[in-house]
DSSP file (Angstrom, degrees, kcal/mol; ACC not computed):
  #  RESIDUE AA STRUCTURE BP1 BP2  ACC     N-H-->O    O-->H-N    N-H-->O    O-->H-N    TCO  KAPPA ALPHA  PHI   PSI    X-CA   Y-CA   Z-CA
    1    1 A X              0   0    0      0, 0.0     2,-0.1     0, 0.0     0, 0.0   0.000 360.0 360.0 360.0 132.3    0.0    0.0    0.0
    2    2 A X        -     0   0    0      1,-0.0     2,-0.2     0, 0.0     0, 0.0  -0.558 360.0-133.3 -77.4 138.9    1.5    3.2   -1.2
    3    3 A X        -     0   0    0     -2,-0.1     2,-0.3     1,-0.1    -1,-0.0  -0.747  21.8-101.2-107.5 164.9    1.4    6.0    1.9
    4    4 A X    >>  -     0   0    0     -2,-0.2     4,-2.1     1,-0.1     3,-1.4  -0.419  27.4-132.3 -57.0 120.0    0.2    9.4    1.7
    5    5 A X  H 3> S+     0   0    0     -2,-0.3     4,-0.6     1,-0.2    -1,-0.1   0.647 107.1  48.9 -78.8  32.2    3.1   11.8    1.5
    6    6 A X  H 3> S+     0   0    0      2,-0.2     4,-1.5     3,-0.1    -1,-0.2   0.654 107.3  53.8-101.7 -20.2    1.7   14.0    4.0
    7    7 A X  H <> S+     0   0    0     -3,-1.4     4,-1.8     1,-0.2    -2,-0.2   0.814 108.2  48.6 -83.7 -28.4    1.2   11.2    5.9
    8    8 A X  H  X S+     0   0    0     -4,-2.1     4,-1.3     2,-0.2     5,-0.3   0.888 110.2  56.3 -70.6 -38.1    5.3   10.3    5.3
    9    9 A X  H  X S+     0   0    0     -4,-0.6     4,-1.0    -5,-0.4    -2,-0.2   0.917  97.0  59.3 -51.8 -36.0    6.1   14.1    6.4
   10   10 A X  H  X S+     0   0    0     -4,-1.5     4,-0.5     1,-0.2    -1,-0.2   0.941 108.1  49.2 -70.2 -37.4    4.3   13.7    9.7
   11   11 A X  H  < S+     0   0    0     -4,-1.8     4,-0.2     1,-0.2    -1,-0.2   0.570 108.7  52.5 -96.9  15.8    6.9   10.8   10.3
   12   12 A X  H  X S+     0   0    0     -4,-1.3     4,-1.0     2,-0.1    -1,-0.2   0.452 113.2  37.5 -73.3 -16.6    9.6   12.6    9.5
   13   13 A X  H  X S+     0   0    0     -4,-1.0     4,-0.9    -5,-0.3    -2,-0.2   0.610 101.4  76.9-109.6  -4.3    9.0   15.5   11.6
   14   14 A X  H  X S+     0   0    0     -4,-0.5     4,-2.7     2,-0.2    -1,-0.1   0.882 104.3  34.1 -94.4 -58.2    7.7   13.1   14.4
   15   15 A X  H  > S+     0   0    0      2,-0.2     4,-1.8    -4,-0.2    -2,-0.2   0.865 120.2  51.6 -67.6 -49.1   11.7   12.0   15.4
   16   16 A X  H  X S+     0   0    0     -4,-1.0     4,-2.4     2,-0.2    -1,-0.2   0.925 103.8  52.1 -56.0 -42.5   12.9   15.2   14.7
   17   17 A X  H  X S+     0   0    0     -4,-0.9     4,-2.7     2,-0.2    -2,-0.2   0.970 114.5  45.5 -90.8 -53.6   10.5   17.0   16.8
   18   18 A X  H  X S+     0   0    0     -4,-2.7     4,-0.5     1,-0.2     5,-0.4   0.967 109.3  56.3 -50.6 -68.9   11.6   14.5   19.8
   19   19 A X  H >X S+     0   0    0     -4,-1.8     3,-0.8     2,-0.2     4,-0.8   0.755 110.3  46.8  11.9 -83.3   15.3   15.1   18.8
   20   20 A X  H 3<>S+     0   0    0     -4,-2.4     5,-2.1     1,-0.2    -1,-0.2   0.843 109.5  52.6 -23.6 -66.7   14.6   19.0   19.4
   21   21 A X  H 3<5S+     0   0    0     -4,-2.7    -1,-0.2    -3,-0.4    -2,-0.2   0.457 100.2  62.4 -78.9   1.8   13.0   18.5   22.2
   22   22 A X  H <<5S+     0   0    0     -3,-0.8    -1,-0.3    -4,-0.5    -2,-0.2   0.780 106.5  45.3 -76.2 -26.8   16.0   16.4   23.8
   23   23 A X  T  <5S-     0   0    0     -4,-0.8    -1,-0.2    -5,-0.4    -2,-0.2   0.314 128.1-104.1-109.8  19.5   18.2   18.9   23.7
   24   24 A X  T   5S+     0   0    0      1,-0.2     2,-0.8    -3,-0.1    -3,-0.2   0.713  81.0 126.3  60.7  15.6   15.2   21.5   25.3
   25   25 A X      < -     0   0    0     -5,-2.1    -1,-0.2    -6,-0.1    -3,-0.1  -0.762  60.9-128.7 -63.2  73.5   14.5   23.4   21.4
   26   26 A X        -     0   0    0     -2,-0.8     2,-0.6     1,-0.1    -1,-0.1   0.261  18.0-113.8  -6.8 158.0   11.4   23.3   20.5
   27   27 A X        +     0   0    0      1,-0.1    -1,-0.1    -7,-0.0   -10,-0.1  -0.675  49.2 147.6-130.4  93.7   10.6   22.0   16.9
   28   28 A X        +     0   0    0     -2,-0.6     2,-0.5     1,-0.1    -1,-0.1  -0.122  35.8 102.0-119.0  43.1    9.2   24.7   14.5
   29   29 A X        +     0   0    0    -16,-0.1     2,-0.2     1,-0.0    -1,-0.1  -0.824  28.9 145.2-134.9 105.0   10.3   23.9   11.2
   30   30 A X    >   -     0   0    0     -2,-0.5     3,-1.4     3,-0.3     6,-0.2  -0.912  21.6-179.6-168.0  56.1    7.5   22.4    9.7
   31   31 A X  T 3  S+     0   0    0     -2,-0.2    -1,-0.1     1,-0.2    -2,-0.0   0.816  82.1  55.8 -22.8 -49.6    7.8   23.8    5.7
   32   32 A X  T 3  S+     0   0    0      1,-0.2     2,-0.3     2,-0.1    -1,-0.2   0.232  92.9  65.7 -94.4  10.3    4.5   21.9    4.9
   33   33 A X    <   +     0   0    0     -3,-1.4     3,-0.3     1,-0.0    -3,-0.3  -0.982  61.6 173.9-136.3 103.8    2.1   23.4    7.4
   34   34 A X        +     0   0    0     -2,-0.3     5,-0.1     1,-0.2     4,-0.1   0.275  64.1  71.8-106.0  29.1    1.8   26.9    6.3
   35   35 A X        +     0   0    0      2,-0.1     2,-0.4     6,-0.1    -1,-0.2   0.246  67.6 116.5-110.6  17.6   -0.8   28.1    8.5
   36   36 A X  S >  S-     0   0    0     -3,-0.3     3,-2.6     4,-0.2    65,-0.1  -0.792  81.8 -90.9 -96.8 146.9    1.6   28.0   11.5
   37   37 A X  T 3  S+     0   0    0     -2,-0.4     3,-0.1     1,-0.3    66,-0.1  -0.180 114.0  21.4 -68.2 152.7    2.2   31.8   12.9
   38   38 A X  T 3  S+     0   0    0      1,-0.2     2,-0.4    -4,-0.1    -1,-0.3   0.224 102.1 106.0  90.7 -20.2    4.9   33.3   11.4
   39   39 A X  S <  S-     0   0    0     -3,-2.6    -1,-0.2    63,-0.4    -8,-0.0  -0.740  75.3 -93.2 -89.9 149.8    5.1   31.2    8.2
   40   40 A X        -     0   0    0     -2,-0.4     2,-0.4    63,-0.2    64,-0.2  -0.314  30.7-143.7 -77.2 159.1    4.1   32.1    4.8
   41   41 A X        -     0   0    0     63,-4.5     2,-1.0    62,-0.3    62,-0.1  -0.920   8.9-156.0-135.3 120.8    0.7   31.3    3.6
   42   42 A X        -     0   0    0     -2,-0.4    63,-0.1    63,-0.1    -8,-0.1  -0.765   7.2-156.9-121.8 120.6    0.3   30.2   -0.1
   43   43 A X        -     0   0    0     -2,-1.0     2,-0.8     1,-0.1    17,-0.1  -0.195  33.8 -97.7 -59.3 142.0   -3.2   30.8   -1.7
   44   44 A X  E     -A   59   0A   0     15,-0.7    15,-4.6    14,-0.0     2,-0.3  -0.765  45.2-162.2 -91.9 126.1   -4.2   28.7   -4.6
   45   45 A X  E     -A   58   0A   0     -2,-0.8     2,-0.6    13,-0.3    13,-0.2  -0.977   8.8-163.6-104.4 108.1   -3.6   30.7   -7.4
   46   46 A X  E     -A   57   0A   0     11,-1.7    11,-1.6    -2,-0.3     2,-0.5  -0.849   7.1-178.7 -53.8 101.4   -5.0   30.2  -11.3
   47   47 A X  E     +A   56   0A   0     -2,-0.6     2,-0.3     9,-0.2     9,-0.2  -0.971  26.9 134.3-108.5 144.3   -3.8   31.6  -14.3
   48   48 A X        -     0   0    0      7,-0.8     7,-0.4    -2,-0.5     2,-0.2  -0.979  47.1-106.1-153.2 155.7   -5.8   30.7  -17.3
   49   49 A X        -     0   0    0     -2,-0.3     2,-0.2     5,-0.2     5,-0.2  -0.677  24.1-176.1 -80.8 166.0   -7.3   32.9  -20.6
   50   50 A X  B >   -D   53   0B   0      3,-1.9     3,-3.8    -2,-0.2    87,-0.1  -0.920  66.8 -24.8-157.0 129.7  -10.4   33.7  -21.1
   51   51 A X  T 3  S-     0   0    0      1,-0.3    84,-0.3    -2,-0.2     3,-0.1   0.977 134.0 -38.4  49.1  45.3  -12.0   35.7  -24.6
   52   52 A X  T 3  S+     0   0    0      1,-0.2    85,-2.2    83,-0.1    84,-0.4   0.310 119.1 113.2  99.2 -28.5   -8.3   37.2  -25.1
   53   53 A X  B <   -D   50   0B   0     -3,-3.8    -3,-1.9    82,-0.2    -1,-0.2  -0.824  68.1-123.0-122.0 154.5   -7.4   37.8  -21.4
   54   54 A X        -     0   0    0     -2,-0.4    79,-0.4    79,-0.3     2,-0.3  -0.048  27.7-158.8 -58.0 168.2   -5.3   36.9  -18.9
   55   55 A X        -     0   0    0     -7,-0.4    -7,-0.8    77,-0.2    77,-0.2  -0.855   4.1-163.5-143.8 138.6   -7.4   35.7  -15.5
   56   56 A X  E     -A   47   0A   0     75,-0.5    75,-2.6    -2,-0.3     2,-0.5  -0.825  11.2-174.4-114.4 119.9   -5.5   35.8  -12.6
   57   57 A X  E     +A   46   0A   0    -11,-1.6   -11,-1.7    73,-0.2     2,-0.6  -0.849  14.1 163.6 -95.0  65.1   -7.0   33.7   -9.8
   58   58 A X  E     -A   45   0A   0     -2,-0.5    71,-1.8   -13,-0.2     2,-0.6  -0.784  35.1-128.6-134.3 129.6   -6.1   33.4   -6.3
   59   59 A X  E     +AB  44 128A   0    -15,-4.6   -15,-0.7    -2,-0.6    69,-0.3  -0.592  30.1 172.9 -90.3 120.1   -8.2   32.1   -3.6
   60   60 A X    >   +     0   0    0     67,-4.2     3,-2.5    -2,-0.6    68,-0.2  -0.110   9.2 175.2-112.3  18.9   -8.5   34.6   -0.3
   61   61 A X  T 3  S+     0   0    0      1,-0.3     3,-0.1    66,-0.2    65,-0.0   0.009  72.6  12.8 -54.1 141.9  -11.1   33.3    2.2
   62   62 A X  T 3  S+     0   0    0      1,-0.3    -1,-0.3    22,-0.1     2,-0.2   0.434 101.6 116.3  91.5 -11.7  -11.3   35.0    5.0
   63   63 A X    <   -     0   0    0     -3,-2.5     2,-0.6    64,-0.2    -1,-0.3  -0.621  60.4-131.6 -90.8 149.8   -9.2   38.2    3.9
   64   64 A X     >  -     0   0    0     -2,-0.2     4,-1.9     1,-0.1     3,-0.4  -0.972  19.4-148.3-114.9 135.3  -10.3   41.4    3.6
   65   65 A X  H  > S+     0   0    0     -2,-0.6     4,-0.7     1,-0.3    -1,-0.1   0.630  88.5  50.5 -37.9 -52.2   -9.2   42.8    0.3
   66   66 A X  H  4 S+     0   0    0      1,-0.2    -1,-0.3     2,-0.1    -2,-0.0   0.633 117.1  23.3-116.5  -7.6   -8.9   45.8    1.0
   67   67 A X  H  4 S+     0   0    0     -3,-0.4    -2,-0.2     3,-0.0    -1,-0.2   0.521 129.2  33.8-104.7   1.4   -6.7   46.2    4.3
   68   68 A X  H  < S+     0   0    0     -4,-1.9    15,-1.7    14,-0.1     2,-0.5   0.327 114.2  61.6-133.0  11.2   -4.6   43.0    4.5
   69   69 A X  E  <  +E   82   0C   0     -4,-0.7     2,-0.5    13,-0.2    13,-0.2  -0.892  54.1 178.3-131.0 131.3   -4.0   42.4    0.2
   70   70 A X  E     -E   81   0C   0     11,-4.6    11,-1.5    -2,-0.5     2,-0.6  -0.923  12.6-157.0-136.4 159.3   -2.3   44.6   -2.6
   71   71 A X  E     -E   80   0C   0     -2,-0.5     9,-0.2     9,-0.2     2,-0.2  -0.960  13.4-178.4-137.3 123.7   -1.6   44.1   -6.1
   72   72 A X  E     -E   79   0C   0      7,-3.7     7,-1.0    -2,-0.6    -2,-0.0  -0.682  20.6-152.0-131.4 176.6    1.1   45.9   -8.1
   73   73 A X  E     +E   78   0C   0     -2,-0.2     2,-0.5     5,-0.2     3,-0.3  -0.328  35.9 145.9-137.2  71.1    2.1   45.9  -11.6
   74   74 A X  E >   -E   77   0C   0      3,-1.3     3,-1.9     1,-0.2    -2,-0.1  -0.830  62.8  -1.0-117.0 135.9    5.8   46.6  -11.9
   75   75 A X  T 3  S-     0   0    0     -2,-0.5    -1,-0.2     1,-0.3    38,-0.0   0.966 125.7 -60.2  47.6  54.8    8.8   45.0  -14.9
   76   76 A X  T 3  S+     0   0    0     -3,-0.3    35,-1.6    39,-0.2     2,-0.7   0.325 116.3 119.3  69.5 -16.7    6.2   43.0  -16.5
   77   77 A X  E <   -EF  74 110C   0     -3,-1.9    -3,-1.3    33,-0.2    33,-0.2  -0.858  55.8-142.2-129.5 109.8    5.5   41.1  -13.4
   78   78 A X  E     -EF  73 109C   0     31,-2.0    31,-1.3    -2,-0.7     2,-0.4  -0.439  20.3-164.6 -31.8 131.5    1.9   41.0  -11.4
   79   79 A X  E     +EF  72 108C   0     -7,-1.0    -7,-3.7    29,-0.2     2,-0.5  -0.951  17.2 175.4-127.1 106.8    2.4   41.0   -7.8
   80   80 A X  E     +EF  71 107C   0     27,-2.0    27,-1.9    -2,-0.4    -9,-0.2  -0.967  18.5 153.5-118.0 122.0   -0.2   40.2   -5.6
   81   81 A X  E     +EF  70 106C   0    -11,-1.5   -11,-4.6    -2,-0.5     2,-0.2  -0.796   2.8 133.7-170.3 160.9    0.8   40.0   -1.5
   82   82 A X  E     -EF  69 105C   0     23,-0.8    23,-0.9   -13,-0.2     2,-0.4  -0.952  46.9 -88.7 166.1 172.6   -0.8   40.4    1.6
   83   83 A X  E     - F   0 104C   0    -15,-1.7     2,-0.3    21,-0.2    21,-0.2  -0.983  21.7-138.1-142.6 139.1   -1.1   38.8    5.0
   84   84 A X  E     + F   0 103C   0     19,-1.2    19,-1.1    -2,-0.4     2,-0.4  -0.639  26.5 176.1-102.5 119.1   -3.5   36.2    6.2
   85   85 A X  E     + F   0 102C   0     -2,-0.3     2,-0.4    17,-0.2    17,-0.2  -0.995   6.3 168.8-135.3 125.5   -4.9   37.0    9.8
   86   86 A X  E     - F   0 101C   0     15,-0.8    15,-2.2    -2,-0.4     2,-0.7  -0.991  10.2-179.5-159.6 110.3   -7.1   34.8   10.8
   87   87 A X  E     - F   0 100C   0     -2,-0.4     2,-0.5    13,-0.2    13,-0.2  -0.934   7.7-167.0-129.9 126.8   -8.7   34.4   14.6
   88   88 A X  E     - F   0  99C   0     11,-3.1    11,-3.5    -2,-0.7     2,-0.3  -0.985   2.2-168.7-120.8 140.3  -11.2   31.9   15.9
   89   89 A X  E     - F   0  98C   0     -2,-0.5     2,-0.3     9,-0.2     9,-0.2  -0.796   5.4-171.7-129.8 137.1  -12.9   32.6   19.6
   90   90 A X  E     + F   0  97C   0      7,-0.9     7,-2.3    -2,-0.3     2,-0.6  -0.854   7.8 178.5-138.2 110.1  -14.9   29.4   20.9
   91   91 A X  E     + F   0  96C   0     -2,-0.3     2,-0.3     5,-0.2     5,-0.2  -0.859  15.5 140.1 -97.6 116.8  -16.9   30.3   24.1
   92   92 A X  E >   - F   0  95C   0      3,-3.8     3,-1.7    -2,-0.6     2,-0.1  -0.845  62.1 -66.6-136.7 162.4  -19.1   27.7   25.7
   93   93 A X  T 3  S-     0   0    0     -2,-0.3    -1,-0.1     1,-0.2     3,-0.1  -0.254 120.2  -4.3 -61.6 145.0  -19.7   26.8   29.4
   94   94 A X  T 3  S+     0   0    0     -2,-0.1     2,-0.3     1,-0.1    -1,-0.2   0.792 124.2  86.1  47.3  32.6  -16.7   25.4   30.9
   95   95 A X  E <   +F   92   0C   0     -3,-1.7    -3,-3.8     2,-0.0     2,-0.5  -0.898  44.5 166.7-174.4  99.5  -15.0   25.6   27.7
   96   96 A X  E     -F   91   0C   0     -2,-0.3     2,-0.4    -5,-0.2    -5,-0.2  -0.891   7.3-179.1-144.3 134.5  -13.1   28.2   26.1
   97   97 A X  E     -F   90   0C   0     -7,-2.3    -7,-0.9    -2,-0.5     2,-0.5  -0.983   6.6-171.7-135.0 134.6  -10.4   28.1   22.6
   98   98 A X  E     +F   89   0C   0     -2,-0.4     2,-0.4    -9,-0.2    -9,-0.2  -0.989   8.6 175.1-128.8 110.9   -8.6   30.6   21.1
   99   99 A X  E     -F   88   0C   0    -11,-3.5   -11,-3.1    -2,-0.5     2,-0.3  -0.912   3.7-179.3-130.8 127.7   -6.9   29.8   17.9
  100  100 A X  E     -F   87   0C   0     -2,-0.4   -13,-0.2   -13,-0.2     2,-0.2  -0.751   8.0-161.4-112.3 164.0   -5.0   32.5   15.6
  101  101 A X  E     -F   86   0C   0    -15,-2.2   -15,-0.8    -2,-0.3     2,-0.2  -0.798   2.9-165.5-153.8 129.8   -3.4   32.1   12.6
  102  102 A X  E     +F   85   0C   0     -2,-0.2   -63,-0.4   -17,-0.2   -17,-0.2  -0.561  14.1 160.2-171.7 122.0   -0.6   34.3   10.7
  103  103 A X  E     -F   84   0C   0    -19,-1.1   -19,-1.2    -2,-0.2   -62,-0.3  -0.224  23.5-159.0 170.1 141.3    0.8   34.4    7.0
  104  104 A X  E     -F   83   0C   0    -64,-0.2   -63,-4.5   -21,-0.2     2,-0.2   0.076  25.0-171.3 -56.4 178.5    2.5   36.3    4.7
  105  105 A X  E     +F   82   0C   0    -23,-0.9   -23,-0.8   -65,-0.2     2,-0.3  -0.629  18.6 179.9 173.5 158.0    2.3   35.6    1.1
  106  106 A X  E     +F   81   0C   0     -2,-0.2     2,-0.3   -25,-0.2   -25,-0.2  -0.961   4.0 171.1-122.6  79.7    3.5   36.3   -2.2
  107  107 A X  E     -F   80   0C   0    -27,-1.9   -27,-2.0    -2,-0.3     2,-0.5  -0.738  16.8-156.9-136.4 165.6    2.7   35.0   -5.8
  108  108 A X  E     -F   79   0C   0     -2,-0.3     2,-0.6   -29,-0.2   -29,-0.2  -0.940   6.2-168.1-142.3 102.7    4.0   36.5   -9.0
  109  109 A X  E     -F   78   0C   0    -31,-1.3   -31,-2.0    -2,-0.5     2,-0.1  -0.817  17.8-136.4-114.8 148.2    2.8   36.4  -12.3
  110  110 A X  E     -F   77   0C   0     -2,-0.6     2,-0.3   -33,-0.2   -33,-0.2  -0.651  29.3-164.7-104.4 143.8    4.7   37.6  -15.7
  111  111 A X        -     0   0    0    -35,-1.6     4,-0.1     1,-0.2     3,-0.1  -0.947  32.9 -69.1-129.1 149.2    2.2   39.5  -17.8
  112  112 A X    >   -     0   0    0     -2,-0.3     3,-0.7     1,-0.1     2,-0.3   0.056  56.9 -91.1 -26.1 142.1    2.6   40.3  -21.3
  113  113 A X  T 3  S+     0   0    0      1,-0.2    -1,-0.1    -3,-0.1    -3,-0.0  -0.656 111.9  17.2 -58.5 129.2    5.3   42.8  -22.7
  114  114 A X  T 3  S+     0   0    0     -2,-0.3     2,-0.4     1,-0.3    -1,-0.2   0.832  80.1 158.1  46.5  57.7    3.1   46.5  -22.6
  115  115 A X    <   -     0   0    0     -3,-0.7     2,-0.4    -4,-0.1    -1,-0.3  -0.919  40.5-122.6-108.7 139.4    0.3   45.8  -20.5
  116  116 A X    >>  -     0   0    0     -2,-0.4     3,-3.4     1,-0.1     4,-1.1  -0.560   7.8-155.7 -45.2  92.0   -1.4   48.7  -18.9
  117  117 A X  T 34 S+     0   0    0     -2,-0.4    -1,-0.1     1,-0.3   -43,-0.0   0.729 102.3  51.0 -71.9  10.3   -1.7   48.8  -15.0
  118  118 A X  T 34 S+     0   0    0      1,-0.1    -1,-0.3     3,-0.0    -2,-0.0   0.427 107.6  54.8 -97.8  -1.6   -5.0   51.3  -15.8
  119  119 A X  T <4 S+     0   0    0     -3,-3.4    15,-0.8     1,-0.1     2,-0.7   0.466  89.8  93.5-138.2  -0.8   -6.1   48.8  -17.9
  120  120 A X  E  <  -C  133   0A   0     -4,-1.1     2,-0.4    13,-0.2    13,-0.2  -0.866  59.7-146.2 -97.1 122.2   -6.0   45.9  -15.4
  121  121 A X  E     -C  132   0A   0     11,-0.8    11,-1.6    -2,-0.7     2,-0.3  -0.786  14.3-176.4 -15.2  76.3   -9.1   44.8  -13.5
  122  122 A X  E     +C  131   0A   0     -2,-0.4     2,-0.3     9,-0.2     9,-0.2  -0.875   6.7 169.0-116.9 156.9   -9.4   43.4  -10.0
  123  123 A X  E     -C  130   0A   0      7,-2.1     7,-1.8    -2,-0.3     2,-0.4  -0.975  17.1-155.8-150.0 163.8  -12.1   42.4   -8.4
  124  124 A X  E     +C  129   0A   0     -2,-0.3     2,-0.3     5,-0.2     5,-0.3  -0.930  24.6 154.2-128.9 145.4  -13.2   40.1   -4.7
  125  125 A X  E >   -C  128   0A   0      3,-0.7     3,-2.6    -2,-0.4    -2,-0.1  -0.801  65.2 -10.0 175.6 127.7  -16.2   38.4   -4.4
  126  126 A X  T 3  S-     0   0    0      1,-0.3   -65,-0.1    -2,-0.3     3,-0.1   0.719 127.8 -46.0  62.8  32.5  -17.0   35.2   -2.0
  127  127 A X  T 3  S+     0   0    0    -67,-0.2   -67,-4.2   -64,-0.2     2,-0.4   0.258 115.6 105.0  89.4 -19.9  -13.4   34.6   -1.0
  128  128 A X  E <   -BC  59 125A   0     -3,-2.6    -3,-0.7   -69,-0.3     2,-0.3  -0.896  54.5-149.3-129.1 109.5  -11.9   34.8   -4.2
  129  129 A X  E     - C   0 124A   0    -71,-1.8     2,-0.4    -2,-0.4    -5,-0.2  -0.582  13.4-156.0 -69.5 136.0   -9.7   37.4   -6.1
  130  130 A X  E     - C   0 123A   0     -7,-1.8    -7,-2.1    -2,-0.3     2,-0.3  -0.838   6.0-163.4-154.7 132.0   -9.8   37.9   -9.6
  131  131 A X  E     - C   0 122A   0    -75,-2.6     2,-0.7    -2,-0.4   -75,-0.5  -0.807  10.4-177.7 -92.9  93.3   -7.2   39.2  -11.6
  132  132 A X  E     + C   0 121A   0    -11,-1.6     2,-0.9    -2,-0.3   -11,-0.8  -0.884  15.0 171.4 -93.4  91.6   -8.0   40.5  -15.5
  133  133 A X  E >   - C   0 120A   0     -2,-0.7     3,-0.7   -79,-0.4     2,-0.3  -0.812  34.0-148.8 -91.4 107.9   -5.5   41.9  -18.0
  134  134 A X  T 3   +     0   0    0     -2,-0.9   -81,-0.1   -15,-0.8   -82,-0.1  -0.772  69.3  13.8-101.0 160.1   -7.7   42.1  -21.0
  135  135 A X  T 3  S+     0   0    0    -84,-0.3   -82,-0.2    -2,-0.3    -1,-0.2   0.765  85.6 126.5  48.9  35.7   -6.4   41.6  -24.4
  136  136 A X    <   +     0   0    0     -3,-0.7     2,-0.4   -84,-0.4   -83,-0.2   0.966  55.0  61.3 -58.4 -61.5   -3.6   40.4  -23.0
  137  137 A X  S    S-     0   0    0    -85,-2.2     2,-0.4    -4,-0.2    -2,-0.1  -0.640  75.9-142.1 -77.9 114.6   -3.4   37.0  -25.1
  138  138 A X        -     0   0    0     -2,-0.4     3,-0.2   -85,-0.0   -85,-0.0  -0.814  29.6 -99.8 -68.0  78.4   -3.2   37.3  -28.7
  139  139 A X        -     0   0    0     -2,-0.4    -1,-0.0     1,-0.2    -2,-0.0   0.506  49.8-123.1 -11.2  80.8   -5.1   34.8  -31.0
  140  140 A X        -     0   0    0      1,-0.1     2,-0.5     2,-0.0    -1,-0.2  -0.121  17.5-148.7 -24.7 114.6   -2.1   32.5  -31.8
  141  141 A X        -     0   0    0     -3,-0.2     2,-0.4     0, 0.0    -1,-0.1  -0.898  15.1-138.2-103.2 136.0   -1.5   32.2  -35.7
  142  142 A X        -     0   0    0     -2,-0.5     2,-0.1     1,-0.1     3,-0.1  -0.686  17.0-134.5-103.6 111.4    0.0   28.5  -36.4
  143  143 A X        -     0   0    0     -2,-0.4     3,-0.1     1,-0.1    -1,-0.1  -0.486  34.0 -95.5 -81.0 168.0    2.7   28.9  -39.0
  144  144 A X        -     0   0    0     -2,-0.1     2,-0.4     1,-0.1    -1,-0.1  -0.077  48.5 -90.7 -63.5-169.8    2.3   26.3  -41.6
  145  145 A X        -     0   0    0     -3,-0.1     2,-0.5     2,-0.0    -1,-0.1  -0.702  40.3-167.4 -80.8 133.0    4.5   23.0  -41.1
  146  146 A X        -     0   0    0     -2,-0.4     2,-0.4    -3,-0.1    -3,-0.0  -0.942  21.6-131.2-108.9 132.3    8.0   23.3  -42.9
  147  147 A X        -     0   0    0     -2,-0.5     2,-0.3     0, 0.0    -2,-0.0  -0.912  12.1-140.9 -99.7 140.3    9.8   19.9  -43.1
  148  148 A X        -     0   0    0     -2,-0.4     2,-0.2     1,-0.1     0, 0.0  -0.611  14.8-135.3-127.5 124.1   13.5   20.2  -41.9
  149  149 A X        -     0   0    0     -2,-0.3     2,-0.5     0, 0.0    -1,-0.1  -0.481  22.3-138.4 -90.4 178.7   15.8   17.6  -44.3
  150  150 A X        -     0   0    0     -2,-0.2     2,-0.2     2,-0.0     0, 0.0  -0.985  15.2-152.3-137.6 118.0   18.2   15.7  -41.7
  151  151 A X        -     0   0    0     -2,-0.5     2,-0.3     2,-0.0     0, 0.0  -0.696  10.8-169.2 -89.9 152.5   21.9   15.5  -43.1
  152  152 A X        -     0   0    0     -2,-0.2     4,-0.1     2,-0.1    -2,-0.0  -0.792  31.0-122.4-134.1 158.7   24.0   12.6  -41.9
  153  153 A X  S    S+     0   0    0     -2,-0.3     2,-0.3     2,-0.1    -2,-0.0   0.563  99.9  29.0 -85.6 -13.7   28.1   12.9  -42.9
  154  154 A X  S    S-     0   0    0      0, 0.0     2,-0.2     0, 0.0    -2,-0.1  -0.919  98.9 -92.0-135.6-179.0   27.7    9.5  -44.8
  155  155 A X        -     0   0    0     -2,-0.3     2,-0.4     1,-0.1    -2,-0.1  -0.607  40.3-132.2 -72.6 140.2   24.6    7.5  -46.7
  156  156 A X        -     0   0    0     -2,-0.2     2,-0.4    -4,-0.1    -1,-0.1  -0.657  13.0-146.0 -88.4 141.3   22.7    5.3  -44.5
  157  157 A X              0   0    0     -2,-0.4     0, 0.0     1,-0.1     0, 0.0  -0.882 360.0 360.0-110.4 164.7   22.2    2.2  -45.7
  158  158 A X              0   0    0     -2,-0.4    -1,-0.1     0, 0.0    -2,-0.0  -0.082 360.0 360.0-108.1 360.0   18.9    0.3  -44.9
């Protein structure tokens, strides 16, 4: 039976984390759980066309757009960053949990040579970012096929 490999990370980090803790260090380096504070947090991000433009696509739940995300447009390259702040409060009788959670993050997308930052589009809805460059993508023209001869320095024989 093949294991999960998240499920192989967790017994890596399981011996290490004892390790750590031999020597009285805590054990916080933990790459593959990025919703621990202080680590970076990476959003699933889309890019795709649609009718001629780029779509950028990067899934925000829980952010607000407009104090904790910014979107720049600088040497061809999209930049969309921001930090993920994120608090849950549980109060019940006899029973109370407080869990925060912290991370930056950073994604980068190459846009077309002479695109417009006036002329890009963002927009937030439902968790969800979306990213427009229109007329970005130009309607690929397919040159015909050319056949290429293949030289060898002597005759092949058959």
């Amino acid at each position: 039976m093949r294991k999960n490999v998240w499920t192989e990370l967790v017994e890596v980090d399981r011996p290490l984390a004892d390790l750590f803790r031999g020597f009285g260090i805590p054990w916080a380096f933990r790459p593959w759980m990025t919703a621990a504070p202080g680590r970076p947090y990476l959003p699933t991000t889309d890019v795709f066309a649609r009718n001629g433009d780029i779509v950028v696509r990067v899934e925000l739940p829980g952010i607000d757009p407009r104090k904790d995300v910014t979107v720049t447009l600088e040497d061809g390259e999209l930049t969309v960053k921001g930090e993920r702040k994120q608090e849950e409060e549980v109060k019940d009788e006899g029973y109370y949990r407080k869990e925060s959670t912290f991370g930056y993050f950073e994604r980068h997308v190459a846009v077309p040579e002479g695109t417009k930052e006036s002329d890009i589009k963002a927009t937030y809805s439902e968790g969800v970012l979306e990213i427009e460059i229109p007329k970005a993508v130009e309607p690929a023209v397919k040159p015909k096929a050319k056949p290429i001869p293949v030289m060898t320095p002597k005759p092949v024989k058959a």
